[in-house]
N, C-alpha and C positions, 0 to 999 in steps of 0.2 A: 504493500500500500504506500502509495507515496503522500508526502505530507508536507506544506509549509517550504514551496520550493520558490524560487526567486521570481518566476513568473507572478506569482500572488503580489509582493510588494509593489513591482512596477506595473499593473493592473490596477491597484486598488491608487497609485498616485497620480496615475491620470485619469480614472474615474472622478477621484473626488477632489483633487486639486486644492488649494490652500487652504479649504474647510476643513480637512481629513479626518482627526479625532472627535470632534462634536457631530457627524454624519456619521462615520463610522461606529457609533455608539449608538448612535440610531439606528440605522440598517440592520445591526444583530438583534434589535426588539423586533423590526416589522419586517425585516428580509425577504422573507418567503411571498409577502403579498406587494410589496414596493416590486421587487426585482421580477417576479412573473408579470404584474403592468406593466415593467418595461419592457417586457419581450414583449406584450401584445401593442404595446404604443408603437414598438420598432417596426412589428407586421403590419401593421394598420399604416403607416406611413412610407413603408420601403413597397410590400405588396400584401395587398388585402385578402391572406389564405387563412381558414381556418384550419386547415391540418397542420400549416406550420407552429402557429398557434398554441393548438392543442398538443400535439407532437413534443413543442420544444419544451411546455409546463410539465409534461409525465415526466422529461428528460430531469430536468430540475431537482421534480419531486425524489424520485428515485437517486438523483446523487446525494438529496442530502439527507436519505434516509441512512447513507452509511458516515458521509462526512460530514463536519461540522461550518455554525455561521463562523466560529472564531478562526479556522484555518482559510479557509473560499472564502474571495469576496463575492456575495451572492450576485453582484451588476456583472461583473467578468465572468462569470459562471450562466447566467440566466443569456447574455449576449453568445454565449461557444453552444449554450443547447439550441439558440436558435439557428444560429449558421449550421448545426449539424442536422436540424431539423429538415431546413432547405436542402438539404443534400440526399438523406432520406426520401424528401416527399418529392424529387425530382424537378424543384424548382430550380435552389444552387444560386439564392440570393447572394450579391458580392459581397468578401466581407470588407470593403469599402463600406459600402451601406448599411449594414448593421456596426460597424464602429462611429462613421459619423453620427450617426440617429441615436444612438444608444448612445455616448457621450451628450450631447445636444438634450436626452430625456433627464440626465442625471444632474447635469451643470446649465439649465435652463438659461438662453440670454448670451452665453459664450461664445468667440469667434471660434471654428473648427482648428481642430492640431495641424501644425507646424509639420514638417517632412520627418525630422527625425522625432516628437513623442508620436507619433502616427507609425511611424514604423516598428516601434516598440512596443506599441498595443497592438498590431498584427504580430510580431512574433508571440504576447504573450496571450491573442487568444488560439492560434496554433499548437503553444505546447496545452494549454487550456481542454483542446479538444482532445488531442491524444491521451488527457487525465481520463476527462468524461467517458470516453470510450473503453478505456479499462474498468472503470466503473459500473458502467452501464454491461460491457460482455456483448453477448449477442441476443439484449431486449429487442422483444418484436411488440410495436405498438398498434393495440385494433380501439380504434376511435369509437366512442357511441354516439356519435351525429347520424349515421347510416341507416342507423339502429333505430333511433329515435323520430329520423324520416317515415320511416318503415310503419312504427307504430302511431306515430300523426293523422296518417294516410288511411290508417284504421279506424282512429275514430271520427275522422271527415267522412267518411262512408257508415258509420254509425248515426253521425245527428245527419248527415244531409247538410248538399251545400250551403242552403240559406242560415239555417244556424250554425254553422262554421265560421260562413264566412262574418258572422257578426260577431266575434268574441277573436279577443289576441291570443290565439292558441301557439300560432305560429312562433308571432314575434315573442310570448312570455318564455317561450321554452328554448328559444337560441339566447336569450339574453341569461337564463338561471345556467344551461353549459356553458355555454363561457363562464361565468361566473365561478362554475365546481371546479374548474382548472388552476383557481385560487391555493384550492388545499389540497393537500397529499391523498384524501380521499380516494379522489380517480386511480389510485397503487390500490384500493382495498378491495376493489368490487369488481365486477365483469362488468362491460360495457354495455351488453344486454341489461342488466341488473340497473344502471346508472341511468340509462333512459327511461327507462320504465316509469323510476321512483322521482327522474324530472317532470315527467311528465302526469305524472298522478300529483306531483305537487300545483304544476301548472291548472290541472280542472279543476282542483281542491280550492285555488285563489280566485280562478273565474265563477265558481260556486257561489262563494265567500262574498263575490263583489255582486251578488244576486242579480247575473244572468241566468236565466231559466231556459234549459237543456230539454 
């Protein structure tokens, strides 16, 4: 297992640049939820995928069910599951793009790096990845979006289109996945299992706000 290697310090000093200790004491309270938004701020603004998305949060999740906030800067770490994400899902965003955006999410207002700390955050989300990758093994990730299409579609053919189409079935249930990508959760349960229980949560609130089914 490797641990606390030099790539870590000069990651975490140009992520966080002359704030360092006061941020940095931050990020290890809220990490997991800061640094997975900024992998989805970076997809949402480099390209608008949801597998990479989702893909790179399981990534995340599962590194840091073995390593820790205090060794991985969660921004340098959340930014290498995304580039390995795109790689996975055959997009292969450039990691130009995920290091300007992802610097730009962390130090909001900032002009972009210079030639040489720009090259220094590419070699260290490089060896970054080849961590992840030991880490991760050979994880196969199955998405419950598919899944969750699948069983939408089921109960749009249940109420019928006119009462479907009056109630946010659609949009409550992409908005609560996305959201479960927040937490390590999506390691617990099967994808089948994870949409279901979105989606049983999703009628349960359209209930609640007394639309009548």
């Amino acid at each position: 297992m490797w641990s606390k290697i030099s790539f870590i310090d000069k990651g975490v000093c140009l992520f966080w640049g002359s704030t360092g200790q006061l941020l940095l004491a931050r990020v290890r309270l809220t990490g997991v939820i800061a640094a997975v938004s900024v992998s989805f701020t970076c997809v949402l603004q480099v390209h608008n995928e949801y597998k990479e998305m989702a893909t790179a949060a399981t990534y995340y999740h599962k590194f840091y069910e073995d390593a820790s906030l205090e060794e991985y800067d969660p921004y340098l770490i959340g930014c290498t599951c995304l580039y390995l994400a795109s790689k996975v899902e055959d997009d292969d965003i450039k990691i130009r793009d995920i290091i300007n955006v992802g610097i730009n999410c962390v130090r909001r207002g900032e002009p972009p790096l210079s030639l040489d700390p720009y090259f220094c955050m590419r070699d260290s989300l490089i060896q970054a990845e080849l961590l992840l990758m030991r880490f991760l093994g050979l994880m196969q990730v199955d998405l419950p979006h598919k899944y969750l299409l699948h069983y939408i579609q089921s109960v749009k053919d249940w109420l019928g289109n006119e009462v479907f189409d009056a109630v946010p079935i659609i949009q409550l249930a992409w908005t609560v996945i996305q959201d479960v990508y927040h937490s390590p959760i999506v390691l617990k349960y099967p994808p089948q299992v994870l949409s279901a229980a979105i989606l049983n949560l999703v009628v349960q609130a359209v209930w609640d706000c007394q639309y009548q089914f």
